[in-house]
Wavefront OBJ file of the C-alpha trace (Angstrom):
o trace
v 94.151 119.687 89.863
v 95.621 120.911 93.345
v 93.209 120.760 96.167
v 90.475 123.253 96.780
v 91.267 125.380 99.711
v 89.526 125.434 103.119
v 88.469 127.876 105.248
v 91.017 127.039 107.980
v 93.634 126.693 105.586
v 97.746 127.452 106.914
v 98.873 130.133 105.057
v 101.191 129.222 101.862
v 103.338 130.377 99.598
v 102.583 134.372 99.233
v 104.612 134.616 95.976
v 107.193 133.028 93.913
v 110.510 132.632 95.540
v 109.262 131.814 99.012
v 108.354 128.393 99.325
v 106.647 127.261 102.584
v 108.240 123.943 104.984
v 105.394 121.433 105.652
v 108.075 121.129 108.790
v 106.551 124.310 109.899
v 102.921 123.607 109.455
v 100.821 122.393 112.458
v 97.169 122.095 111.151
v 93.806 121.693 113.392
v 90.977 119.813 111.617
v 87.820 119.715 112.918
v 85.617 116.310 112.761
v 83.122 117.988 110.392
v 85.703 118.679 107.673
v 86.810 114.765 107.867
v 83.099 113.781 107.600
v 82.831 116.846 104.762
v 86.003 115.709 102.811
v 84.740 112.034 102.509
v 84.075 112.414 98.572
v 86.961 110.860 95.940
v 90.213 112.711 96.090
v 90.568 115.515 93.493
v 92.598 113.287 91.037
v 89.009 111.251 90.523
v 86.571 114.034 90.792
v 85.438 113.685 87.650
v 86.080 110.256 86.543
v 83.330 107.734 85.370
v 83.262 104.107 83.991
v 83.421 105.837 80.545
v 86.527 107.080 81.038
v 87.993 103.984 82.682
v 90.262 102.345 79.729
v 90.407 99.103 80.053
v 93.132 96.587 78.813
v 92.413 95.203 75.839
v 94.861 92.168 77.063
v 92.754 91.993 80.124
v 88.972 90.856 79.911
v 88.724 91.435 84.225
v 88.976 94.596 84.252
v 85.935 94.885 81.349
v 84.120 92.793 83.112
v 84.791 94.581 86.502
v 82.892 98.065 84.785
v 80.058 95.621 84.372
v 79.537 94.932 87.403
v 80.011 98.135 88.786
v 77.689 99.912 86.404
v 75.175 96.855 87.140
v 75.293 97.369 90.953
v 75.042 101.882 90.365
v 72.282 100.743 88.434
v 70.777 98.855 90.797
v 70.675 101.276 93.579
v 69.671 103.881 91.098
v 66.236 101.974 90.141
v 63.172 102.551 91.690
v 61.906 100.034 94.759
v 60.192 97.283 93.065
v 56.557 96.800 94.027
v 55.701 95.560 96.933
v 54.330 91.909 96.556
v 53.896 90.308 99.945
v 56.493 90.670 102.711
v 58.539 86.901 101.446
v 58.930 87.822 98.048
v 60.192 91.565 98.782
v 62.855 89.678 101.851
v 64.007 87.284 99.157
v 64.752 89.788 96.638
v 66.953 91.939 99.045
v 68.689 88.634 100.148
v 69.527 88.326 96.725
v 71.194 91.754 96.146
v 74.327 92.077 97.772
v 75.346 94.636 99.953
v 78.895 95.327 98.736
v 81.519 94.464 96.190
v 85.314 94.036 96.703
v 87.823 94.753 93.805
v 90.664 92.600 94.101
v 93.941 93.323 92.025
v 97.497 94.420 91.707
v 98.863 97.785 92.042
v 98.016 100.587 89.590
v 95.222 98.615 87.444
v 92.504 101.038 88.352
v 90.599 99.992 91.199
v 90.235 103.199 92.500
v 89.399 104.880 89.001
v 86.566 102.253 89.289
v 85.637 102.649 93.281
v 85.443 106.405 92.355
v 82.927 105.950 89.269
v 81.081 103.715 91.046
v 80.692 106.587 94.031
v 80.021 109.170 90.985
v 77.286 107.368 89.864
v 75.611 106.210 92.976
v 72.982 107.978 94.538
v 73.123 110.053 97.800
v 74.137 110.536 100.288
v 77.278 108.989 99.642
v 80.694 108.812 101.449
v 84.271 107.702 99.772
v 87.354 107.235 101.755
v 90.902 105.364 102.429
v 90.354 102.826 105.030
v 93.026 105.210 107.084
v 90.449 107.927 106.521
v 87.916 105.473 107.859
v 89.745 104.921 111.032
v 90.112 108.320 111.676
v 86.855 109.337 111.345
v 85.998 106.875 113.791
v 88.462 107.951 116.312
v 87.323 111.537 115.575
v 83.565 110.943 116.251
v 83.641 107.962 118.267
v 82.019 104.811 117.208
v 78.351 105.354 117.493
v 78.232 109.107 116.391
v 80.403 107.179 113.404
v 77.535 104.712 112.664
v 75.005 107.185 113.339
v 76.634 109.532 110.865
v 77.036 107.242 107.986
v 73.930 105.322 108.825
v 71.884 107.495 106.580
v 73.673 106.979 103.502
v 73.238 104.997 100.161
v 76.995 103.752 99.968
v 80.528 103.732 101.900
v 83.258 103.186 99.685
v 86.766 102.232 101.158
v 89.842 102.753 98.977
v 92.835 100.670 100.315
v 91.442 98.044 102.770
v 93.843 97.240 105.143
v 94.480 93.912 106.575
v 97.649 93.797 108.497
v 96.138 96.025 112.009
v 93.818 93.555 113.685
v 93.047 95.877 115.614
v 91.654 98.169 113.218
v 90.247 95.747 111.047
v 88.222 94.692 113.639
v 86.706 97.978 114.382
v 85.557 98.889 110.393
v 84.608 94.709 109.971
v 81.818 96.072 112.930
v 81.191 99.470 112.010
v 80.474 97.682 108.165
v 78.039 95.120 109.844
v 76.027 98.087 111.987
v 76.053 99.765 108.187
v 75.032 96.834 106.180
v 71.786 96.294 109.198
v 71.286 99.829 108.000
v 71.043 99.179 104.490
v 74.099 100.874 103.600
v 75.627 99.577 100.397
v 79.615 99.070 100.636
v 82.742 98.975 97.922
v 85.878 98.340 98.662
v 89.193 97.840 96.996
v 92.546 96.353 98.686
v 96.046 95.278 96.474
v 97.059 91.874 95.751
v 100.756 91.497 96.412
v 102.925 91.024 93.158
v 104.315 87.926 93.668
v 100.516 86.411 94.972
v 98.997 87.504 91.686
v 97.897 84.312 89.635
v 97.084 82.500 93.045
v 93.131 82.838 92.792
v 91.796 85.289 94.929
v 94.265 85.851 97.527
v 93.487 88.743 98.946
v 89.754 88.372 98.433
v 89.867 85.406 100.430
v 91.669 87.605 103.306
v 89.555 89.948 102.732
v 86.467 88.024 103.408
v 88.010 86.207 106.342
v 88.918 89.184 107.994
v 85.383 90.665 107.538
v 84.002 86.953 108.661
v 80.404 88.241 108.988
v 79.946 90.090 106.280
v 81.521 88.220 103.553
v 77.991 86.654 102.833
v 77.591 90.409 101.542
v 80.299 91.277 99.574
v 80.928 90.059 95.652
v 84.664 89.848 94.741
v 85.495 91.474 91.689
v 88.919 90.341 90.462
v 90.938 92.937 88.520
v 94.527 91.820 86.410
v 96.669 94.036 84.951
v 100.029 95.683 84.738
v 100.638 99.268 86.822
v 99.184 101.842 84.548
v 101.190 104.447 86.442
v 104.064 103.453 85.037
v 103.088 101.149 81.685
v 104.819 101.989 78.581
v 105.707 105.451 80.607
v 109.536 106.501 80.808
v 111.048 105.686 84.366
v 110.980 108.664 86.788
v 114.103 110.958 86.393
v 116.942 110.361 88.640
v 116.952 112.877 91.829
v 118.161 116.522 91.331
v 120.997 118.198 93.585
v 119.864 119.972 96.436
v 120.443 123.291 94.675
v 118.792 122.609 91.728
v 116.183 121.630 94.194
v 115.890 124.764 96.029
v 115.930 126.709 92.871
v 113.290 125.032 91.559
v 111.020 125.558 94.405
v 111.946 129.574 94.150
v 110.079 129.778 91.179
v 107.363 127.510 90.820
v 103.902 129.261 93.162
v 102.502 127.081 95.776
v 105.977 125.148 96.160
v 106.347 123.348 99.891
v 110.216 123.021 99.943
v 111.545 120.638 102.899
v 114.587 118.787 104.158
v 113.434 115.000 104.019
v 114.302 114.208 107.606
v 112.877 117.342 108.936
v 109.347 116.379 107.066
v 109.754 112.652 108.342
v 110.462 114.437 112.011
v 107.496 116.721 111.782
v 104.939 113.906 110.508
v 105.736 112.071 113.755
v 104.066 115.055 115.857
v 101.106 115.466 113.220
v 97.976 113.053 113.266
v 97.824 111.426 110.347
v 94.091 112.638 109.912
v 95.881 115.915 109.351
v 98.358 115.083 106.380
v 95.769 116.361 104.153
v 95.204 119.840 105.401
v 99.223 119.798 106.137
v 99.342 119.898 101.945
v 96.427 122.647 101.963
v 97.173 125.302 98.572
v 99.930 123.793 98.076
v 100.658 123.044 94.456
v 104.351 121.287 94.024
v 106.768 119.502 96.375
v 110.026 119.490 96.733
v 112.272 117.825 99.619
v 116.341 117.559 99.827
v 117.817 114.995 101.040
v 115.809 111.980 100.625
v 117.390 108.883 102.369
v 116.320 105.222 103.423
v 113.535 105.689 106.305
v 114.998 103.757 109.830
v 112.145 102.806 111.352
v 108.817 101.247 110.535
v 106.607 104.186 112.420
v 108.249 106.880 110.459
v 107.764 104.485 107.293
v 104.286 104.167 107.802
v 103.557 107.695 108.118
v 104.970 108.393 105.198
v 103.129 105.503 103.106
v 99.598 107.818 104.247
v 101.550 111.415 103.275
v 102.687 109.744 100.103
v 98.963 108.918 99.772
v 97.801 112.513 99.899
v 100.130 113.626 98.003
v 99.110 111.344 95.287
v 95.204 112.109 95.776
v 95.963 115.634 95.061
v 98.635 115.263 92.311
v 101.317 116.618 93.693
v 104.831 116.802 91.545
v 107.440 115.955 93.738
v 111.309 117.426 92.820
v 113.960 115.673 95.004
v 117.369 115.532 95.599
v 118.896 112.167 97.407
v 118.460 108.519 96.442
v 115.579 107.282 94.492
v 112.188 106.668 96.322
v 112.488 103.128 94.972
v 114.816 102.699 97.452
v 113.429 104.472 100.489
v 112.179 101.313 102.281
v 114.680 98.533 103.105
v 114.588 95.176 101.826
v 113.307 93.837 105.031
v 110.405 96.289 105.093
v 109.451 95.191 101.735
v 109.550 91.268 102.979
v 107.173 92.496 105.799
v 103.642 92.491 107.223
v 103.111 96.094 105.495
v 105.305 95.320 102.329
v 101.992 96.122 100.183
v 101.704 99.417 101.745
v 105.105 100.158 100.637
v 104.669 98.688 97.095
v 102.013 101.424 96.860
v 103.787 103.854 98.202
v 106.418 103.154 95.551
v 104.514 103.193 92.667
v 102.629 106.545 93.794
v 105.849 108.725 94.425
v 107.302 107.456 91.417
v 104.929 108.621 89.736
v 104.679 111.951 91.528
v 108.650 112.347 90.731
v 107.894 111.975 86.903
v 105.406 114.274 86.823
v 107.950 116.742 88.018
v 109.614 116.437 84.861
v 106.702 117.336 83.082
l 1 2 3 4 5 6 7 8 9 10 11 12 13 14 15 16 17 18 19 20 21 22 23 24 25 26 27 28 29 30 31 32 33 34 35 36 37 38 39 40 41 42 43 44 45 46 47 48 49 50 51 52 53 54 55 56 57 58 59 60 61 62 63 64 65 66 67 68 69 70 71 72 73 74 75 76 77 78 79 80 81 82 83 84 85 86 87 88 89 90 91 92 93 94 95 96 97 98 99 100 101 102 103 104 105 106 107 108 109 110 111 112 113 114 115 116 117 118 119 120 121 122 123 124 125 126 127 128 129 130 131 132 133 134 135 136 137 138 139 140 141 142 143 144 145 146 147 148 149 150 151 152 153 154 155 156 157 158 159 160 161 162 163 164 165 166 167 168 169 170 171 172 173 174 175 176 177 178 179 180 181 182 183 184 185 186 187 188 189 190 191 192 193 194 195 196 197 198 199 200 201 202 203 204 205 206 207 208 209 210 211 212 213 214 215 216 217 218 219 220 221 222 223 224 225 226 227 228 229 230 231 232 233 234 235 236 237 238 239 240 241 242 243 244 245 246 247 248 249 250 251 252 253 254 255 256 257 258 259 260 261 262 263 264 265 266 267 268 269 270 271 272 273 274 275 276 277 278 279 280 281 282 283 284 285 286 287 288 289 290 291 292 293 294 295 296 297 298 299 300 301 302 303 304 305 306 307 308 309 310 311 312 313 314 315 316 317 318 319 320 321 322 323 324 325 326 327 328 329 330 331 332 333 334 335 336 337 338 339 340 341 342 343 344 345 346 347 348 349 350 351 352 353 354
């Protein structure tokens, strides 16, 4: 289901045969629409841990919709009675504040994160650690806090541990939450090679986060990617004219030269890739080729992200996106963004063949 549109929505495509160029797109968002667009991306709107299949072959992920639907339930229930000011502290030391889904790509941690937001009370926010940062930067950090002070719970999709920096920044906004009796979820991706090491990147996780891993359950997920188990591999590019012809007659098509679109990202704020996809229903981009540079990589990892959250088909012509980031990128401090990135526009490109 394409994204709904918004009021200050770019103009698209006005009729088959003329597809617009994200190239030419230069989109303003205001801070209220990041605050108002903090809800699951439109793939997950209407998920819930009913519809979460789980792996028979894989008893964590069960157990992970347990918990979940224990700790909805929990906020859900009524306060308990109050019985004298020690008993009521020790039961809310006893409830944790947040729970952290641990696992490899594609096992459905964000199915999960999202059914968990679904059934939650509000107000509620859900967003990509990115999204996080952004909103931060947009408001400022105590108009941030202050804003998502009065809700129930936070969820972050995608915690992201290689920026210091950054992780810093949401490891404090989290603590001013948590004093605010905010409830948190989070998910982050175990690298492939780490999986069957324990909790690997729980145990980052709640070193990163060092005073608020008190407050935060790990949940560990296992599983194989279910964007692409049992499913046919994604079908090899197209030629540039097939390409173009395509895009002529499907409505809502973005058609773009790959290095134009990797050009034009660098002079768009990531906070924007979202509206830079606004009514736009299909992709399609010439000319794919191995991306340089580890800026221009990264920027696409978060377009490749919303393009995924809105379920986007992507038609291209060029090399396979399997082989858009180098080796050396993949060996790096952001291979796991990459790995995602992967897996997502692979699965975008099959859909195109739908």
């Amino acid at each position: 289901m394409p994204a709904a549109p918004h009021p200050e929505a770019i103009a698209t495509t006005t009729a088959t045969g003329t597809p617009v160029a994200l190239a030419s797109r230069r989109p303003v968002v205001p801070a209220e629409r990041l605050v108002a667009e903090m809800v699951p991306p439109p793939r997950f709107a209407g998920v819930s841990f009913g519809s979460y299949l789980p792996d028979p072959t894989q008893p964590s992920q069960s157990d992970a919709v347990t918990v979940l639907a224990e700790f909805a339930a929990a906020m859900n229930a009524p306060p308990a009675p109050r019985r004298g000011w020690f008993r009521k502290a020790a039961a809310h030391a006893a409830a944790p504040a947040g729970v952290y889904l641990d696992g490899g790509y594609g096992v459905g941690k964000t199915h999960l994160l999202a059914s968990l937001w679904h059934a939650a009370p509000g107000p509620k926010a859900f967003g990509t650690f990115v999204e996080l940062t952004n909103l931060v930067g947009a408001l400022g950090f105590q108009q941030a806090v202050r804003t998502l002070s009065g809700h129930q719970l936070l969820c972050i999709d995608e915690f992201e541990l290689d920026d210091p920096g950054d992780t810093v920044l949401v490891s404090t906004l989290l603590s001013r939450l948590v004093e605010a009796g905010v409830k948190l979820a989070a998910t982050s991706n175990t690298l492939p090679q780490k999986l069957g090491e324990g909790r690997f990147a729980a145990a980052d996780f709640l070193r990163e986060i060092q005073g608020l891993s008190a407050h935060f359950r790990p949940v560990r997920i296992d599983g194989q990617d279910y964007r692409h188990r049992g499913l046919p591999a994604a079908p090899p590019p197209y030629a540039d004219a097939e390409v173009a012809e395509r895009a002529a007659d499907t409505p809502g098509a973005a058609l773009d030269d790959f290095g134009d679109l990797l050009d034009h990202l660098s002079v768009v704020h990531p906070s924007r890739y979202g509206a830079l996809l606004d009514d736009v229903h299909a992709v399609f981009l010439r000319g794919v080729r191995p991306v340089e540079d580890q800026s221009t990589a990264l920027r696409l990892v978060v377009l490749a992200d919303r393009m995924y959250d809105r379920e986007l088909p992507i038609t291209a012509s060029g090399i396979p996106f399997d082989q858009v980031f180098s080796a050396e990128m993949l060996r790096g401090g952001y291979r796991k963004k990459y790995l995602r990135a992967i897996s997502r526009l692979v699965a975008l490109a099959r859909d195109s063949a739908r």
